[in-house]
VEXDREN-2710 file (C-alpha; in Angstrom, 1 decimal):
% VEXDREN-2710
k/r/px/py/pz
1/UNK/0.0/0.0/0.0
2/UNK/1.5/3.3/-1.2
3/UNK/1.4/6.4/1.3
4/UNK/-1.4/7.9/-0.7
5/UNK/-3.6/4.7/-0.4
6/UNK/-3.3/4.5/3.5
7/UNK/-6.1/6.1/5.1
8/UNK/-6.0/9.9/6.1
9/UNK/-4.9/11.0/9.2
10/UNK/-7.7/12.1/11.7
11/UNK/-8.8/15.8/12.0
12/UNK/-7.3/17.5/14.9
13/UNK/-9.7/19.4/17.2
14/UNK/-9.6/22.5/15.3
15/UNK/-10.2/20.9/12.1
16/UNK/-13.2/19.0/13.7
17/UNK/-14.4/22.6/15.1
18/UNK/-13.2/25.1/14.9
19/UNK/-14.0/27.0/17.5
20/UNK/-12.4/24.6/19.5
21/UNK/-14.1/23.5/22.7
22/UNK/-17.7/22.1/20.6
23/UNK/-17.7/18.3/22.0
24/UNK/-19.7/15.4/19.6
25/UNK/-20.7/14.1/23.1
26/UNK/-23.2/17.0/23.9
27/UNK/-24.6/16.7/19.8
28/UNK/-24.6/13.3/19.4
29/UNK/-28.9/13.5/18.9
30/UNK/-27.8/15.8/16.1
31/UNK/-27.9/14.8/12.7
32/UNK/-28.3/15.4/8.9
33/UNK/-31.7/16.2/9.1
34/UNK/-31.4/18.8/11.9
35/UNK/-27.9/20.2/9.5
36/UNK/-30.6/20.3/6.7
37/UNK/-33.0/23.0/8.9
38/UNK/-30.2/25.3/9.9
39/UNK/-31.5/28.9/8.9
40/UNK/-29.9/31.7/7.6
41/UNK/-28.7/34.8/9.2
42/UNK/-30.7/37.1/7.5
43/UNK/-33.4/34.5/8.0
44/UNK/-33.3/34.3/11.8
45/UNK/-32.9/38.2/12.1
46/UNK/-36.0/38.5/10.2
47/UNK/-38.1/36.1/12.0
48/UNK/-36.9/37.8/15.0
49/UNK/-37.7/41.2/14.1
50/UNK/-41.0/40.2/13.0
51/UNK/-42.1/37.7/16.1
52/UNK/-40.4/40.1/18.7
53/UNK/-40.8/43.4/17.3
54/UNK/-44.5/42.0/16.5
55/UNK/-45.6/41.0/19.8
56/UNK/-44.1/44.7/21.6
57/UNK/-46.1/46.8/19.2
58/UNK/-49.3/44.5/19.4
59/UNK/-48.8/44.7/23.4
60/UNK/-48.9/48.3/23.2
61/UNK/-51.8/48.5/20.2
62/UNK/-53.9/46.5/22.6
63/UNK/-52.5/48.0/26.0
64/UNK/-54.1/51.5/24.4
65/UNK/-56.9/50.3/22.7
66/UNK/-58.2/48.2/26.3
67/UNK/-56.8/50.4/28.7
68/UNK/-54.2/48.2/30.1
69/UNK/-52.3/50.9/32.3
70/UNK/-48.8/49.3/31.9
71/UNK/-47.0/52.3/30.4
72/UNK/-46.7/53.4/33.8
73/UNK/-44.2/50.9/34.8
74/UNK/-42.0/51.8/32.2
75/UNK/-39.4/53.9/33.1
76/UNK/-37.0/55.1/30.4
77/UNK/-34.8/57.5/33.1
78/UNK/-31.1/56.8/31.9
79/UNK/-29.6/56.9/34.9
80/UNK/-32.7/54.3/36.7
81/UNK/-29.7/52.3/37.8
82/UNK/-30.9/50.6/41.2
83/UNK/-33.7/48.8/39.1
84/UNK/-31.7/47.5/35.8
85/UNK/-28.8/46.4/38.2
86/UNK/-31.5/44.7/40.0
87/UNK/-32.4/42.8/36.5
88/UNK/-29.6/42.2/35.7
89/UNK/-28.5/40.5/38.8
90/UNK/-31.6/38.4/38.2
91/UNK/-30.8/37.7/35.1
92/UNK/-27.1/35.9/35.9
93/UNK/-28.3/34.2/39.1
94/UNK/-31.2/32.8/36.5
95/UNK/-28.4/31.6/33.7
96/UNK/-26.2/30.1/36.4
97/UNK/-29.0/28.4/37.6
98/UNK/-30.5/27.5/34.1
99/UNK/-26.5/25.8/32.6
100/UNK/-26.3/24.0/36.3
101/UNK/-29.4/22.4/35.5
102/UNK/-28.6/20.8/32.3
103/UNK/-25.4/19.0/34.5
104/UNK/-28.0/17.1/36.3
105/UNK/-27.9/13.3/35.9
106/UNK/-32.4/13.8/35.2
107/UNK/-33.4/12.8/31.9
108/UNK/-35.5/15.4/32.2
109/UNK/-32.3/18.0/32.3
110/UNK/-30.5/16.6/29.7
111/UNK/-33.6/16.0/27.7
112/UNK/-33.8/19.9/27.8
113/UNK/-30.1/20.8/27.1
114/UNK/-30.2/18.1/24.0
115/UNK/-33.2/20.5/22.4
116/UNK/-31.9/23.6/23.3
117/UNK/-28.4/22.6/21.9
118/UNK/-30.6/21.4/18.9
119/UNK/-32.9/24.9/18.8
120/UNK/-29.8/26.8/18.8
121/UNK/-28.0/25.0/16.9
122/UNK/-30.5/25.4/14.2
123/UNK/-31.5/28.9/14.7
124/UNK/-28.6/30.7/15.6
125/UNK/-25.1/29.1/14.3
126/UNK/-25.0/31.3/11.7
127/UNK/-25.1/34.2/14.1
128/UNK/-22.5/36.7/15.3
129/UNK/-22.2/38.1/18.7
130/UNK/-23.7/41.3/17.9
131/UNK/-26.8/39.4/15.9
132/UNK/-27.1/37.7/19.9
133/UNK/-27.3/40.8/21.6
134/UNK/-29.9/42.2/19.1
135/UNK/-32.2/39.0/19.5
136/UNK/-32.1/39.0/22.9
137/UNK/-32.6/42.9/23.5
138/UNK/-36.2/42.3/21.1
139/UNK/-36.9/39.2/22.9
140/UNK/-36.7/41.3/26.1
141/UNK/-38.8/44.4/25.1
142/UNK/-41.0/42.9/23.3
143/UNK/-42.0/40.0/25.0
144/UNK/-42.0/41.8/28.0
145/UNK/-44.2/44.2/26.6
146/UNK/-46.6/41.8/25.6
147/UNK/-46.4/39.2/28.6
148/UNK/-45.7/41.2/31.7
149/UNK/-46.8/44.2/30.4
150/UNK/-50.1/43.7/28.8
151/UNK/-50.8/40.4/29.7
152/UNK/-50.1/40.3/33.7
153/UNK/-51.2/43.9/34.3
154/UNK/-53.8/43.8/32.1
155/UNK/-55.5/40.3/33.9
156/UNK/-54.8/41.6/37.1
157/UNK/-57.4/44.4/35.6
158/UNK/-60.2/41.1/36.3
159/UNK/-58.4/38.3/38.2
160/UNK/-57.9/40.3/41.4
161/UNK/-55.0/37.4/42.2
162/UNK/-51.8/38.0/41.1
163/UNK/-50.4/34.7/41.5
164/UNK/-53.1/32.9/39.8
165/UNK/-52.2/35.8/37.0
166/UNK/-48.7/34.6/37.4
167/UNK/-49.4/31.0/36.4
168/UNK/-51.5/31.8/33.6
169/UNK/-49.2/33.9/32.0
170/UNK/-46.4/31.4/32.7
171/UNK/-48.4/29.1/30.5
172/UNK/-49.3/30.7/28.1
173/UNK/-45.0/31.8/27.6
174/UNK/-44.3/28.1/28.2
175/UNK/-46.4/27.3/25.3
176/UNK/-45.2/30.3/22.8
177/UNK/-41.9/28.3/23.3
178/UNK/-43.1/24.8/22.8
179/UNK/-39.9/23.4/20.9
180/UNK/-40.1/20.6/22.7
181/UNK/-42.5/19.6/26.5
182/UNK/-38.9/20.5/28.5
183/UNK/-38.3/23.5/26.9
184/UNK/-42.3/24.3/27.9
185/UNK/-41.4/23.7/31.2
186/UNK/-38.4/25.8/31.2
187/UNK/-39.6/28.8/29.8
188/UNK/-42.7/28.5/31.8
189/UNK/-40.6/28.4/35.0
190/UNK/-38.8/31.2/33.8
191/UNK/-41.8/33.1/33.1
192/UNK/-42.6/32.6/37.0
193/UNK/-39.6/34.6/37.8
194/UNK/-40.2/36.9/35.6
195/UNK/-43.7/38.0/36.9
196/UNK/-42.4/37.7/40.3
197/UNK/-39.9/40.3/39.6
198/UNK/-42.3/42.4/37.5
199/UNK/-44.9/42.0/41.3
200/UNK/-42.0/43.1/43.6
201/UNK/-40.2/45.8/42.0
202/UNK/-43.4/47.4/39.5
203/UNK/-41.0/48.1/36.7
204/UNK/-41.4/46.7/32.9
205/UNK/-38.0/47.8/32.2
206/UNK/-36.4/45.6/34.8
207/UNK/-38.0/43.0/33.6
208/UNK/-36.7/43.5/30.1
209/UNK/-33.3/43.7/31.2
210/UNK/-33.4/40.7/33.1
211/UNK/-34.9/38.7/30.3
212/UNK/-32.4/40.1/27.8
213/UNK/-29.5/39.9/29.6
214/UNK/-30.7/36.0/30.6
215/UNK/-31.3/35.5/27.0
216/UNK/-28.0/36.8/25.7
217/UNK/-26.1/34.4/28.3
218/UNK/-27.5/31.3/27.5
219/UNK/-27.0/32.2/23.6
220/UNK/-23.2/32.7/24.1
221/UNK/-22.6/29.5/25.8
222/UNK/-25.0/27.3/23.6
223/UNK/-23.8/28.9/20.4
224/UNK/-20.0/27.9/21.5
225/UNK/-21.1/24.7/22.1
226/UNK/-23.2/24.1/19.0
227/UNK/-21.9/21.5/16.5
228/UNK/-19.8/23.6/13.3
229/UNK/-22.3/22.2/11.1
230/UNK/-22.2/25.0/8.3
END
């Protein structure tokens, strides 16, 4: 056998990925029909502009036309510090919480980081950093806007509870993110928090922050784990 009939030499880590630290262990579920879904760039900043940018603009449509009062909890003083850093906080303490999770030995918890490695992975691999921050910053407005602003304040207009409101809108989030009955359950948790924050501090902004911030976390580390697959 000649040197040009023996087999080639494996691909080292970099050639494999090459951003280094992706592992086939966490992407092993992955495969060529998942590759075959991968969007575009300039298809996932659409979708996003459209679903996220939709939803803030019908939440404050509606918020007018109904007279959902939320407006007043949104505070746009620049220098509202105390609050965002309050969000923000929230927001890390949630992500640390959210990536210890998916260590857990459940089948439940690694159900859930399989199809968020997968959701990422096909929504967002194609994405740079500043594409992340963008998505998450519309995912914060406006689906703050539409769930804790008009949705919460607006059913606490008639359910007189706000913890019953607080489950019902953390089902109704759980199910606008129904990739998969995990990730339902995830997002509906994290719509708990959410609303809980929005209850003891009365400021939409803080929420958004928290939930983009949250958002933008998890992206990072996902993306850097996703599979190079394009």
């Amino acid at each position: 056998m000649t040197p040009s009939d023996s087999e080639p030499e494996p691909a080292t880590p970099s050639e494999k990925d090459p951003k280094g630290d992706r592992t086939s262990e966490d992407f092993s579920d992955f495969d060529k029909e998942d590759a075959e879904d991968i969007l575009t760039r300039d298809e996932v900043m659409r979708m996003s502009l459209i679903v996220e940018g939709g939803m803030g603009a019908a939440a404050l449509v509606i918020g007018f036309y109904f007279g959902v009062p939320f407006a007043k909890s949104i505070h746009l003083n620049p220098f509202y510090f105390p609050e965002i850093g309050i969000g923000i906080a929230c927001a890390i303490v949630g992500a640390m919480v959210a990536l210890l999770a998916q260590r857990l030995p459940w089948g439940f918890a690694q159900r859930l980081k399989v199809d968020s490695q997968k959701i990422v992975t096909r929504l967002l691999c194609q994405c740079t950093i500043p594409d992340l921050i963008g998505i998450s910053l519309l995912a914060g407005v406006g689906e703050e806007l539409f769930f804790r602003g008009l949705l919460q304040q607006g059913l606490i207009m008639v359910i007189p509870d706000p913890w019953v409101v607080t489950g019902i809108v953390a089902v109704l989030f759980g199910l606008l993110h129904s990739m998969s009955i995990p990730y339902i359950f995830a997002a509906a948790i994290a719509s708990v928090g959410l609303s809980a924050l929005m209850l003891f501090t009365g400021d939409l902004v803080t929420c958004m922050f928290c939930h983009a911030v949250y958002d933008l976390i998890l992206l990072l580390v996902l993306v850097r784990q996703a599979p190079a697959t394009v």
